[in-house]
C-alpha positions as CSV (number, residue, x, y, z in Angstrom):
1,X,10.6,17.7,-7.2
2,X,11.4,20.1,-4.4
3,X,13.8,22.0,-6.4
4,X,11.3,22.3,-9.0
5,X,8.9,23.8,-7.4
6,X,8.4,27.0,-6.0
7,X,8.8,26.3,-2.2
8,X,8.4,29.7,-1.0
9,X,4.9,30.5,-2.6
10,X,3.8,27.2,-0.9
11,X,5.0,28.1,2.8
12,X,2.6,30.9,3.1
13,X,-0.2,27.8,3.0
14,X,1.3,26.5,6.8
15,X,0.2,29.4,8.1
16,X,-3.6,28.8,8.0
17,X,-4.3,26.3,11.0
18,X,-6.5,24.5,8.8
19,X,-4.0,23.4,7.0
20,X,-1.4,22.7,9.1
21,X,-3.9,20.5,11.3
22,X,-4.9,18.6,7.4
23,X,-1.4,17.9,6.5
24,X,0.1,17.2,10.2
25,X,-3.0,14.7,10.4
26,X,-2.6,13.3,6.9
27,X,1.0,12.7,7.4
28,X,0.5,10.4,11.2
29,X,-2.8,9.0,9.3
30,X,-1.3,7.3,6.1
31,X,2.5,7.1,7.1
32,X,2.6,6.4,10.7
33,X,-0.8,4.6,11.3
34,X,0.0,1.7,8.2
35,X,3.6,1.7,9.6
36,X,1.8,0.9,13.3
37,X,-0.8,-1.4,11.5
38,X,1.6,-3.3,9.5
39,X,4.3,-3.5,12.7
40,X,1.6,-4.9,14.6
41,X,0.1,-7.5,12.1
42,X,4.1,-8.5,11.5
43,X,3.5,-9.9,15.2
44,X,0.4,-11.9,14.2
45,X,1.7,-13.3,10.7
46,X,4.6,-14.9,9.6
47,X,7.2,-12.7,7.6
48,X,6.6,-14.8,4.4
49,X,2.8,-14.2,4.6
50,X,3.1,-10.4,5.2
51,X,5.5,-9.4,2.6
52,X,2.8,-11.5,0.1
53,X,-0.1,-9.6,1.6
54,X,2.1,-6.4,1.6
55,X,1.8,-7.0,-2.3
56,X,-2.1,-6.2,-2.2
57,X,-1.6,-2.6,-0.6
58,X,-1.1,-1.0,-4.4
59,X,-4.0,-2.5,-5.3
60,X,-6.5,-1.8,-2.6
61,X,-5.3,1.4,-2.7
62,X,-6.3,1.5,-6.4
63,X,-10.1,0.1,-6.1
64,X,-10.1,2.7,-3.3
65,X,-9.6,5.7,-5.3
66,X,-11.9,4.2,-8.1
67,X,-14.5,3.1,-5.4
68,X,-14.3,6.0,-3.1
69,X,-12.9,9.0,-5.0
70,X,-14.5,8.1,-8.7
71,X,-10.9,7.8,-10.3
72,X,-10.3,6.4,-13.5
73,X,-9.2,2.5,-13.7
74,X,-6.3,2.6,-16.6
75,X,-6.3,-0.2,-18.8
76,X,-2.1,-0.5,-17.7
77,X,-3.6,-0.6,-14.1
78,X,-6.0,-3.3,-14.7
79,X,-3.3,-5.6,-16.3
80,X,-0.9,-4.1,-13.4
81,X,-3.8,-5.8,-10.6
82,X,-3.8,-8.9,-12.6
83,X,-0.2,-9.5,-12.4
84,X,0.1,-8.7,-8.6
85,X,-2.5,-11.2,-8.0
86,X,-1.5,-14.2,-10.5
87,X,2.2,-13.7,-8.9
88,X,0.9,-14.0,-5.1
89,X,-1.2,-16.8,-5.8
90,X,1.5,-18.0,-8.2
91,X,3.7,-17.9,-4.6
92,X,1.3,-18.7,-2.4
93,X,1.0,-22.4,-4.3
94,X,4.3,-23.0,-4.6
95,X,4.9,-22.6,-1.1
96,X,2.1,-25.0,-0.5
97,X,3.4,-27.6,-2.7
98,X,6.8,-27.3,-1.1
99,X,5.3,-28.2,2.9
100,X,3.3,-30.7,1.7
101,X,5.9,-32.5,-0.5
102,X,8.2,-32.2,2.6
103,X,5.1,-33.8,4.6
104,X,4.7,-36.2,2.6
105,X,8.4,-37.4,2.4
């Protein structure tokens, strides 16, 4: 994408300390803060139960952009939230099944 575009018309924009401030600030609030977040709740959760709720991220961050910023919800994205869900539950049952059937044995 970077060699697409047309780099040098788009540096001139860093030099406003507007927007140097919005991006430097967007950049440590969505990459390094959910990095720090997700780090941190790794300590708190088992492995297993984080890379299952990693799975919701995609879509919260779809009902945000419809609740919050009055985007769209594509029909491909609805059946894209449905599948995400049935499979973690579809997961998170299995799982169950397997400790209480080792319980129970």
């Amino acid at each position: 994408m970077l060699i697409a575009s047309d780099v040098t018309a788009k540096v001139e924009l860093f030099t406003y300390p507007d927007v140097l401030v919005s991006s430097v600030l967007l950049a440590l609030v969505s990459t390094v803060a959910g990095y720090v977040f997700y780090t941190t709740g790794l300590k708190h959760l088992e492995a297993s139960k984080a890379s299952i709720l990693a799975t919701i991220e995609p879509i919260v961050a779809v009902i945000t952009g419809v609740l919050v910023l009055n985007d769209t919800l594509a029909v491909w994205q609805g059946v894209g939230i449905i599948s995400v869900l049935f499979s973690a539950v579809l997961v998170t049952r299995r799982r169950r099944s397997r400790q209480h059937s080792a319980r129970v044995v």
